[in-house]
N, C-alpha and C positions, 0 to 999 in steps of 0.2 A: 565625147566618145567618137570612135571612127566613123567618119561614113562610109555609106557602100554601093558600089555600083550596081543595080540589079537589072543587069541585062543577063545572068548567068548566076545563080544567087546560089549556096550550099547552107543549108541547115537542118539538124536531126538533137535527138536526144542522148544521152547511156546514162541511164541514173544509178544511183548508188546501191541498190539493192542488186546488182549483179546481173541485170540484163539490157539487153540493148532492143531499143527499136526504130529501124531505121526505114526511112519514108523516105523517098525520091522520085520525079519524075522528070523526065527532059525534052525538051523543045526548042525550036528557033529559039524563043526569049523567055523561057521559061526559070523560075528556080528550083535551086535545093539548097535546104539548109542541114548543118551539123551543128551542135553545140554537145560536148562530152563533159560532163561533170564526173572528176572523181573521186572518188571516197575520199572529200578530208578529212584530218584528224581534228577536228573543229576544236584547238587549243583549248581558247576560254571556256566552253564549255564543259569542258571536265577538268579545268581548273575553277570551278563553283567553291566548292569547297575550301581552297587554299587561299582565293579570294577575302573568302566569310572567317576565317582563320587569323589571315592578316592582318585583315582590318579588326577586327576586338584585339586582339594582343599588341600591335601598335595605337589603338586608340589610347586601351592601357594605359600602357606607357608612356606616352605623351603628358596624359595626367598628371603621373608620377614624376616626371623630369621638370614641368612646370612649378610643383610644389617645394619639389627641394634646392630646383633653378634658384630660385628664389628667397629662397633660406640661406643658401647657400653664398648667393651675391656673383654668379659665374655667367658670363654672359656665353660661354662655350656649351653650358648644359642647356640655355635656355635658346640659342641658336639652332642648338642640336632639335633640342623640343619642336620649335618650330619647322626645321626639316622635315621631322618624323607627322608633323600633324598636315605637310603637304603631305606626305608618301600616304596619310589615311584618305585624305580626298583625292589622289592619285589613283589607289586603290578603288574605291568607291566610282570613280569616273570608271577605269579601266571595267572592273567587273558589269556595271551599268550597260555597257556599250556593246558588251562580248556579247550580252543577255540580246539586247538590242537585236545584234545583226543577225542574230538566229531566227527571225519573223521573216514570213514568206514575203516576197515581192508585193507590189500593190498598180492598181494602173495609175499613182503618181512615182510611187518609187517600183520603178520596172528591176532595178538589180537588185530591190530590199535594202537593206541599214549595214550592209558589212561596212563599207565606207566610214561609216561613226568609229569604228574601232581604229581607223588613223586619224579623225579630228584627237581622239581618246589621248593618243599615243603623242601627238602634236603637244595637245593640251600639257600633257604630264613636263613636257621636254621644257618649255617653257617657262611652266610652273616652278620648276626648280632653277631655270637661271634666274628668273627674278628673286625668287630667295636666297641665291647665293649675293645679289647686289646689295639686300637689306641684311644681312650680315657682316658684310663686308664694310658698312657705312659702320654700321653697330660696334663692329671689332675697332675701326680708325678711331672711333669717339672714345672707345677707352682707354687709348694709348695714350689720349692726352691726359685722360683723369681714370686711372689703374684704380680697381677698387679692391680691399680683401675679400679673398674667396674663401669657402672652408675646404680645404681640397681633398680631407677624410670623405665626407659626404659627396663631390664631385666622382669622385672615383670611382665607388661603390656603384654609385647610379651607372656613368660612363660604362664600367666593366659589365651587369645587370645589362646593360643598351646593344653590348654583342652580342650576348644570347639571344636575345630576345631577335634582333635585327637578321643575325646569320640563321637560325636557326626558320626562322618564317620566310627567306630569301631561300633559303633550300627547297621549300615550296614550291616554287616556280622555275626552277634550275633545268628542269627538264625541257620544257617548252620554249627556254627564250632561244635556240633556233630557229623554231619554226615560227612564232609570232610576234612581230614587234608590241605588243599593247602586253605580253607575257613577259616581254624582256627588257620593259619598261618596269614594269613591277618589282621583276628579278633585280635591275638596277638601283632604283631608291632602295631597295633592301640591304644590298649586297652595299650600297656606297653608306648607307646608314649603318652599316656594322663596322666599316673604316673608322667614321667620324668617332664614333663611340670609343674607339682603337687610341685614336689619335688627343681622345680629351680624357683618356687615363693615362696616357704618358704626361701628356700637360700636368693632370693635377700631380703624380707622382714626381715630375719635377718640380713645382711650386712645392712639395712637400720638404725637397732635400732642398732647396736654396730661401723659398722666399719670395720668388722672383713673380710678382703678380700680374708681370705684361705677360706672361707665357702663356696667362688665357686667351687674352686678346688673337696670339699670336697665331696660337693654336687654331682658333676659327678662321683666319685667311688661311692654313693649311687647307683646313678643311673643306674651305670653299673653291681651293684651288682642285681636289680631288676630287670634289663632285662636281666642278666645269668640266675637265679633262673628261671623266665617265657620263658627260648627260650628252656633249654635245656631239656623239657617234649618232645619238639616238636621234637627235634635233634635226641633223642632216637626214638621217633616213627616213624619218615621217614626211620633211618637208617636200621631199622627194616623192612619194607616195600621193602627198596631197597634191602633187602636178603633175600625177600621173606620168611619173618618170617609170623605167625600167625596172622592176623589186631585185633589189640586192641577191648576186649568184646567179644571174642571167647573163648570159653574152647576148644579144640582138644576132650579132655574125653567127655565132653558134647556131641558132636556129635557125636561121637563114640557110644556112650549109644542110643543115638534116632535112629543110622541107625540099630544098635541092637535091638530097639523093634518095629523095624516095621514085619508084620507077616511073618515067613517060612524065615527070615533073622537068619541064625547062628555062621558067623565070619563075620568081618570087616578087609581088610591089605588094606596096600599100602596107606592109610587115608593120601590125604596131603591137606593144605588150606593154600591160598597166596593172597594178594591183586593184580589185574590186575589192580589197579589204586586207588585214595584216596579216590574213594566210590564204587568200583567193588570188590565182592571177590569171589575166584574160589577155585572149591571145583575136587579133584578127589581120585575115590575110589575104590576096590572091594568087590563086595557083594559074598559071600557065603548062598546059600539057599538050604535047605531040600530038593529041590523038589515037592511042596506045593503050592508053590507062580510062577504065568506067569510068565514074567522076564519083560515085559513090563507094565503089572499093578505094580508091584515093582519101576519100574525106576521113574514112575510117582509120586506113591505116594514118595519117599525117596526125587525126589527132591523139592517135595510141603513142604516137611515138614521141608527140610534143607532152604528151602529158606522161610518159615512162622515166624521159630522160629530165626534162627540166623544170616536172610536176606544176606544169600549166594547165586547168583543169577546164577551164570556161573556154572553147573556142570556136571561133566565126571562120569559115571559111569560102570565099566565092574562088569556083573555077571555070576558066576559060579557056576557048581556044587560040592559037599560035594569031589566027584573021580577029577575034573580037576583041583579042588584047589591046590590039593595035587603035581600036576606038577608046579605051577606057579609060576615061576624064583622070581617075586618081594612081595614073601608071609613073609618071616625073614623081623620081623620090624627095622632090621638094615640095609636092602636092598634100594636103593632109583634108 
């Protein structure tokens, strides 16, 4: 996390309950602090239930696709199965995690457990390319030795695999803007209703022709669509876990806003990192003219950072034009 110079230090409260209490006092080398939390929309947690929803109806299912996989001799429904029996420990991770980060801080974890909801999100992203590689080895072995399928029973199940897929991927549709560990969920659902899409064209072709590679062929289709759709998500976790910038931020952006707020004249030290898949924390130093309180400053900079680019957690130390001038972390190559 950043460090901070605290020759000049700002920190305060606004908690979600709709008041603010603000502490300050100033001296030669004295601090103040601000941190504003605002009202999230704490995703996972009132996605409880679509969680709990998801996971019995693709456990389900899974059951089911492995019984008639297998009757059937299709290595596209038993791919598929196995897809869907990642998306249920997907699920079960994601929900786990969301539950997790809602426990208050502790004096070893000083931010709390938001941060598990992007190992969560990590996990998930992962989880699914490695199962696209063992499908993919699965699909090559069959090309050399095609086996018959029954593609009456494939289809049925396949067809049965989008409802069931789209219909509980609907669940989560609302949230996966605002949280990656939601929109990972959203994802294996919504790409598990593809696959299911794409192995009832399969077995509906094997029905007109015969043609028994078209399973095979079908599952590197398949696998190609759930690479393309996982690996947005791969990138953005990974991102997240190195406390990169969260997705819809400009850094400049905010930089310019803490710049025109009044009697502000430099901005250093700017950093911005996700504290978790819908938290993002902001710390910074203000340089001001001498014009501006430091405490009406702290307030309005984090009204504004948190208005426009719904950054909720933030640190802010101010100084003067003379103390800037000593402050170790002012070189933007300083961290």
């Amino acid at each position: 996390m950043p460090s901070h110079d605290h020759r000049n230090h700002a920190h305060g409260d606004d908690q979600d309950r709709g008041h603010e209490q603000d502490r300050g006092h100033e001296h030669d080398r004295g601090h103040e602090h601000d941190h504003k939390h605002h009202g999230h929309a704490h995703a996972p947690a009132s996605f409880g239930w679509a969680f709990l929803i998801g996971t019995m109806v693709n456990a389900g299912f899974v059951a089911v696709q492995v019984i008639y996989g297998l009757s059937a001799h299709s290595v596209a429904l038993l791919a598929d199965a196995a897809h869907n029996f990642g998306d249920v420990l997907g699920l079960l991770i994601a929900w786990g995690t969301a539950t997790l980060a809602q426990r208050s801080p502790t004096q070893v974890h000083t931010y709390g457990w938001g941060r598990s909801t992007i190992l969560a999100s990590l996990t998930n992203a992962a989880a699914l390319l490695l199962g696209c590689g063992a499908i993919a080895l699965e699909a090559l072995r069959r090309f050399a030795d095609p086996q018959p399928v029954a593609a009456d029973t494939v289809l049925w199940v396949a067809a049965l695999g989008i409802l069931v897929n789209g219909s509980t991927a609907l669940l989560f549709m609302g949230g996966r803007k605002d949280d990656l560990n939601v929109r990972s969920a959203f994802l294996h659902l919504a790409s598990d209703a593809v696959v299911s899409a794409g192995v009832v064209v399969a077995a509906f072709l094997i029905q007109l022709t015969g043609w028994f590679w078209l399973d095979p062929a079908s599952s590197l289709a398949i696998v190609t669509v759930i690479t393309i759709g996982t690996w947005g998500l791969l990138r953005d976790s990974v991102n997240l876990a190195m406390d990169a910038v969260p997705g819809g931020i400009e850094v400049n952006e905010v930089e310019a806003a803490l710049l025109a707020l009044p009697g502000v004249i430099e901005v250093h030290d700017l950093h911005i990192w996700g504290l978790s898949t819908t938290k993002t924390a902001l710390t910074a130093h203000l340089v001001h003219d001498g014009t501006a309180e430091a405490a009406g400053l702290i307030r309005q900079a984090s009204a504004r950072v948190r208005d426009r680019f719904r950054i909720g957690h933030v640190t802010l130390q101010v100084e003067t034009a003379e103390t800037s001038e000593s402050c170790e972390l002012r070189p933007a190559h300083v961290i």
